[in-house]
N, C-alpha and C positions, 0 to 999 in steps of 0.2 A: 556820297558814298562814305563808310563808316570806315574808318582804319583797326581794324582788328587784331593785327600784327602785335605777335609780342617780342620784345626784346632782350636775350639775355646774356647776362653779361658774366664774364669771370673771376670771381675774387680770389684774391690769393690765399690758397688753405693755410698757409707756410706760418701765416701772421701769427702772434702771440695773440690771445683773447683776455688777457690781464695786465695792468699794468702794474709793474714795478715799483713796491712803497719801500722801501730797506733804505739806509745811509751807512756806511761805512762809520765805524770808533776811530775816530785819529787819537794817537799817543800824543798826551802832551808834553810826551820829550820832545827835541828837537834833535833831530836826526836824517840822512839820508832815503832812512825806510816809509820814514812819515813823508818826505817831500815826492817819492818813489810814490808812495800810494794816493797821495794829495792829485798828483799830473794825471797815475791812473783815472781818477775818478772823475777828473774834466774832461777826459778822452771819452770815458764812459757816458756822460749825458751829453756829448757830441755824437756820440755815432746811435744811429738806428738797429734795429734789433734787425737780425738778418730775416730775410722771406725768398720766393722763392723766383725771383728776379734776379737771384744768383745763382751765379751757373754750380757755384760747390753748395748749393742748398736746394737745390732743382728737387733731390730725392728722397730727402728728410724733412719732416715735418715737425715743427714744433707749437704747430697750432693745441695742443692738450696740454701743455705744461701750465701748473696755475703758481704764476709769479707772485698774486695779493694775496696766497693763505703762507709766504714763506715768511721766517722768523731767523735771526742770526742764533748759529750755532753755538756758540761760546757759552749764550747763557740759560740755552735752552735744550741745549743735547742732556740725557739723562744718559752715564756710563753704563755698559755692560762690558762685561770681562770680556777681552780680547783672547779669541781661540786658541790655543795649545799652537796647532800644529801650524797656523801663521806667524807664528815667530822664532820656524825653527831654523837654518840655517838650509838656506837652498841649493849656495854655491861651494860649501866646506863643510869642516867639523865645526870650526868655530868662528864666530865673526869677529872682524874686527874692530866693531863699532857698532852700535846698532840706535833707533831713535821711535820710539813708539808715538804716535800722537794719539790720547782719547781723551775725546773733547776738550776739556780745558788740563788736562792732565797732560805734560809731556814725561816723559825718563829718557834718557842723554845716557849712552854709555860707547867710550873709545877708548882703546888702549894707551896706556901711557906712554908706551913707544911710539907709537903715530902721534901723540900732543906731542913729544921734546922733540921730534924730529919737524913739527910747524903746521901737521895736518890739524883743521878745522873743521867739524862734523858736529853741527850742534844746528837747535832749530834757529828762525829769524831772530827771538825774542831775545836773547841770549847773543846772539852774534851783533847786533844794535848796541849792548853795553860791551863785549868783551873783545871783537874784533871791528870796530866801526869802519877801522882804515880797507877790511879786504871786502867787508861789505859793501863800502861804498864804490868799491873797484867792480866789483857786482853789479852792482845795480845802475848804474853810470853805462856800463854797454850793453845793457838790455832796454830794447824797446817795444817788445812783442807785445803791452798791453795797448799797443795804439795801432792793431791790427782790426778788433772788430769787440763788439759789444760786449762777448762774453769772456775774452782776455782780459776788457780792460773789466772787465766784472772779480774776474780772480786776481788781478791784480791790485784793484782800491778795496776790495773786503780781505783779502788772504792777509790778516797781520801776522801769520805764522807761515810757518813753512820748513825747509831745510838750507844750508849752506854746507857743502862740501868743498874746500878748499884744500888741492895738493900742490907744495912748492915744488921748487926745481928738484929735481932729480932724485924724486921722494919715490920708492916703488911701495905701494900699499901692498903687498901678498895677501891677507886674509881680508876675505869682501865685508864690505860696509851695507848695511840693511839699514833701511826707513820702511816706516806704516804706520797708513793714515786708514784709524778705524772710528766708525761711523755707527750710529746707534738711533733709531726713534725715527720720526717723519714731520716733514712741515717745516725742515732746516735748511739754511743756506750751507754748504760746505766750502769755502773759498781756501787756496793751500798754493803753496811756487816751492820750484826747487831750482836752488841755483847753485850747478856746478863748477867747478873752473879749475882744470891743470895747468900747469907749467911747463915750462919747455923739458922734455925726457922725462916726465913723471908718469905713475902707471895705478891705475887702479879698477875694482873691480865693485860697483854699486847695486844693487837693486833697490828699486822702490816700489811696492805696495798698495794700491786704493782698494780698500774694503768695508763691507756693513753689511750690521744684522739686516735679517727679512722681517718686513712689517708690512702689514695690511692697514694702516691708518691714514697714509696718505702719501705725496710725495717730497723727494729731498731733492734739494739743488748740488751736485758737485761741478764746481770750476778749477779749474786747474791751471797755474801756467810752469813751462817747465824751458829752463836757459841753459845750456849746455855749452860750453868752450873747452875744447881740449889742443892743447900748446903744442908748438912743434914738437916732433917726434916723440909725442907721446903717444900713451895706446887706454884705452877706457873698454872696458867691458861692462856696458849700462843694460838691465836688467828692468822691465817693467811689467809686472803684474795688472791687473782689474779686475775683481770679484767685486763687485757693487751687490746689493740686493737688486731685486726688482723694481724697488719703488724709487730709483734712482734714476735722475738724469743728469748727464752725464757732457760735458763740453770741457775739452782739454783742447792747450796749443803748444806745441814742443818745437824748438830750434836745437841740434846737432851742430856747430859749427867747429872744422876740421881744418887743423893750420900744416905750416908742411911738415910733411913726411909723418904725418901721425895717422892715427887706426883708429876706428870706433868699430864695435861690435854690439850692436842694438839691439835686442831681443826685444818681442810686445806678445803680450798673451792676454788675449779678452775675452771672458766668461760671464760676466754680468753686468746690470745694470737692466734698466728700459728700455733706454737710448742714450747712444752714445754718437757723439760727432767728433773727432777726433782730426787734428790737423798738425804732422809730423813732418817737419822738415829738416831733410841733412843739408848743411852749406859744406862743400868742398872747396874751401877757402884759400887752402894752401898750396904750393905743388908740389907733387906728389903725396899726396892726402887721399886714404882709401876707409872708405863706408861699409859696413853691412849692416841689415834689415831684414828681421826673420820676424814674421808674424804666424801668429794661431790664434783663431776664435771658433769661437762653436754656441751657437747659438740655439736657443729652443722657446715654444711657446708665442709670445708675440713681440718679442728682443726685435730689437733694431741699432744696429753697430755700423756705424759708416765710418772709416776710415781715409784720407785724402792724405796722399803722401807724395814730396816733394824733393827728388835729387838731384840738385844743383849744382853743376860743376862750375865753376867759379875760377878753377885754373888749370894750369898745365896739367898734363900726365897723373890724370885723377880717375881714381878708380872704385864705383860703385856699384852693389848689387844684392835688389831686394828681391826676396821670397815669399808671400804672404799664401797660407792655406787655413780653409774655413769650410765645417761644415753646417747645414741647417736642418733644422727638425721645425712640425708644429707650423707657425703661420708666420715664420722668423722673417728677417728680411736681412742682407746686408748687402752694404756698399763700398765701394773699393774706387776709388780712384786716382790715379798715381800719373806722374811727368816727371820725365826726365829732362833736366836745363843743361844746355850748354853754351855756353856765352858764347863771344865773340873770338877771346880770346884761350881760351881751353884746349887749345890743338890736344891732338895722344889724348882723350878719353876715351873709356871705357865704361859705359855704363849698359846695367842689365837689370832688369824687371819684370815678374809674373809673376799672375795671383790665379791660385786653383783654388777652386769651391766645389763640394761638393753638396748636389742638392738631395734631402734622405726624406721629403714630404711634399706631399701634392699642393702645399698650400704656400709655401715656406720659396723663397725668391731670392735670387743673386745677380746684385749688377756690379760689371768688370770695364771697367772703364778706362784701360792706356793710354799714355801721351807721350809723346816726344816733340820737343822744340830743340832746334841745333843749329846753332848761329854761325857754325866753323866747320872747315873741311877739316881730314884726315881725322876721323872719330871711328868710334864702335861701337855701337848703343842698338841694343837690341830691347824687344817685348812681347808679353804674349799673355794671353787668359783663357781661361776654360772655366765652362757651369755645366756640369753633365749629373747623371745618376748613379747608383749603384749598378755596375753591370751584370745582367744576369746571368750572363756566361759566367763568369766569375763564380759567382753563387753556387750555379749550380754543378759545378765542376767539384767545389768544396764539399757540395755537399753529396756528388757522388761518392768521393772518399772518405763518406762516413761522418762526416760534421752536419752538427743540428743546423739547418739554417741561419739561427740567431748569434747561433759562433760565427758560423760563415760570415756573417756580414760584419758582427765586430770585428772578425782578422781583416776585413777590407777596408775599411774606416782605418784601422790602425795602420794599415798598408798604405794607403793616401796620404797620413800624416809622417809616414818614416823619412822622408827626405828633410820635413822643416824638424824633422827629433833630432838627426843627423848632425843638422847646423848649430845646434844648442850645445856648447859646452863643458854644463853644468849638470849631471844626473839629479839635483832635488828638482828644478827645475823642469827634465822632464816625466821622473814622477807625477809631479806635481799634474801637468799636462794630459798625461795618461791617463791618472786617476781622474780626469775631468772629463774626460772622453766615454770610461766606462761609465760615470755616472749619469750621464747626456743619454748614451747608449741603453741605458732598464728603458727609459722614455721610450727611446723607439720601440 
């Protein structure tokens, strides 16, 4: 008898289908940054590119990214003028410092009263000659590029970046801006930002990922981003993403909160291709308290995955994240979040939800909570929701005389008034809004 039978089997879409040809430029200074990026880059041809044998890549795929058509930035980015209205002051009238990156072009500008008083705000390049000593305090307690492929990727190519350093009991009042603008296709974009306060110091950051839209092919952005803020200090960290389309997009960020200090973490994602994104707050300290407000809006064939982690780590620690996103078009986005509580954590309080709203038949949202809780006497709550436009809603509006097309913009803007609430900063939710209505002509 003949065996006919066919057999078939599953391969992993997740796989890259290119291999990776690029090498990292090491400085031949000798320095901290070099030996920083030297470990990265062992870390990097140690580990495998992620697939979908992981549970935090189960739902993102990065089988289309073409690794062997990419070129390093630095000397193949061609400059376009960076936008008017991205360098205007989101969180005040005036900045206190500001740091443009395009391409190999950087501009550095901080007030001379934040220099004499010790604050350092300037990019890597620059902080390697002029601060080595707080740089290498820096980079000596981060080790996030030895998490997975694409860390230690931003970490052995990023020879630039930012360095914000505030000493003891420095209050910065007027906010500090970085952007990183991005131009052309077929580029590696690798960039870090290394924060660090001090004990009772205080300040208010945003930072920027952007690039023009081009149809010629794709860009690579890696990102890694080290955050430490000192006992009783407070940070209001501020993060943008307007990528183009032809952007992909992999950031890793650590929040790390010592006691009795505050972060206030704002994220706002608008573009790119795809984006995978892994944010984590450590509640280090005790009494050390977190927020995490997110907004994305998605259209077209965008895919933004988000994995976020609150970690309480000690006593009488308090966190509590918001994330709201809507979809249009054939959009996709993913959400997935855990709340940690160790062993030793008693008196936490942790909270977490993410609402999406879905505005197309084609267009998909997955919500995916966790909690792990190692301790009694806690309070750790969570919740998600992916629903539609409701038509009750609508058409109540639009008994009282509103076009439909308003109707539904007032409800979209309704859904997102709780995470506007949370923000601060009025450019910021400008900013937001106006991103909303222009998502909104689509639909």
């Amino acid at each position: 008898m003949t065996d006919n039978s066919v057999v078939f089997t599953r391969s992993k879409s997740n796989k890259v289908e290119e291999p990776f040809v690029l090498a990292p430029v090491f400085s031949d200074a000798l320095g901290q940054l070099n030996d920083y990026q030297q470990k990265a880059w062992k870390a990097f041809n140690s580990l495998p590119f992620p697939d979908d044998s992981q549970e935090a890549w189960k739902r993102t795929s990065i089988r289309g990214i073409r690794l062997g058509q990419l070129q390093l930035a630095d000397t193949n980015t061609v400059l376009s003028k960076i936008p008017v209205e991205l360098t205007k002051p989101l969180t005040d009238d005036l900045h206190g410092g500001e740091i443009l990156f395009n391409g190999s072009q950087v501009t550095i500008e901080l007030d001379e009263k934040l220099a004499k008083q010790g604050v350092v705000f300037t990019d890597l390049r620059h902080a390697q000659k002029d601060h080595p000593e707080i740089l290498e305090k820096v980079l000596l307690a981060s080790k996030t590029y030895a998490e997975d492929k694409f860390a230690a990727l931003a970490a052995a190519f990023g020879s630039n970046g930012v360095l914000l350093y505030i000493p003891k009991n420095v209050t910065v009042e007027k906010p500090l801006h970085s952007l990183l603008w991005t131009s052309g296709a077929g580029n590696l974009h690798a960039f870090q930002v290394f924060v660090y306060l001090e004990e009772n110091a205080s300040a208010t950051y945003v930072h920027e990922s952007a690039s023009a839209e081009s149809n010629e092919g794709q860009n690579l952005h890696a990102a890694l981003m080290d955050v430490k803020v000192g006992p009783n200090s407070k940070l209001n960290f501020v993060e943008l993403q307007s990528l183009g389309s032809q952007d992909w997009n992999f950031t890793h960020e650590k929040v790390s909160v010592d006691r009795d200090a505050e972060v206030d973490w704002i994220f706002g994602a608008l573009g790119s291709h795809l984006t995978k994104n892994f944010s984590d707050l450590n509640l280090v300290g005790q009494g050390s308290t977190g927020k995490m407000s997110g907004f994305f809006f998605t259209n077209g064939n965008q895919h933004l995955d988000h994995d976020t982690q609150q970690n309480h780590l000690a006593p009488n620690t308090t966190s509590d994240l918001l994330f709201k996103g809507a979809l249009l078009g054939e959009s996709r986005s993913v959400w997935q979040g855990m709340i940690y509580v160790a062993e030793n954590a008693s008196k936490t309080d942790g909270y977490q939800a993410n609402r999406n709203l879905v505005l197309s038949e084609k267009a998909r949202a997955d919500s995916i909570p966790g909690l792990e809780i190692l301790t009694d006497d806690v309070r750790c709550t969570h919740g998600a929701t992916v629903g539609k436009l409701d038509t009750d809603q609508v058409f109540y509006l639009e008994s009282r005389g509103i076009p439909r097309k308003e109707a539904e913009k007032l409800i979209v803007e309704g859904f997102f008034d709780p995470i506007m609430q949370r923000i601060p900063f009025e450019g910021v939710r400008k900013r937001f809004q106006n991103a909303i209505e222009q998502k909104m002509k689509e639909y």
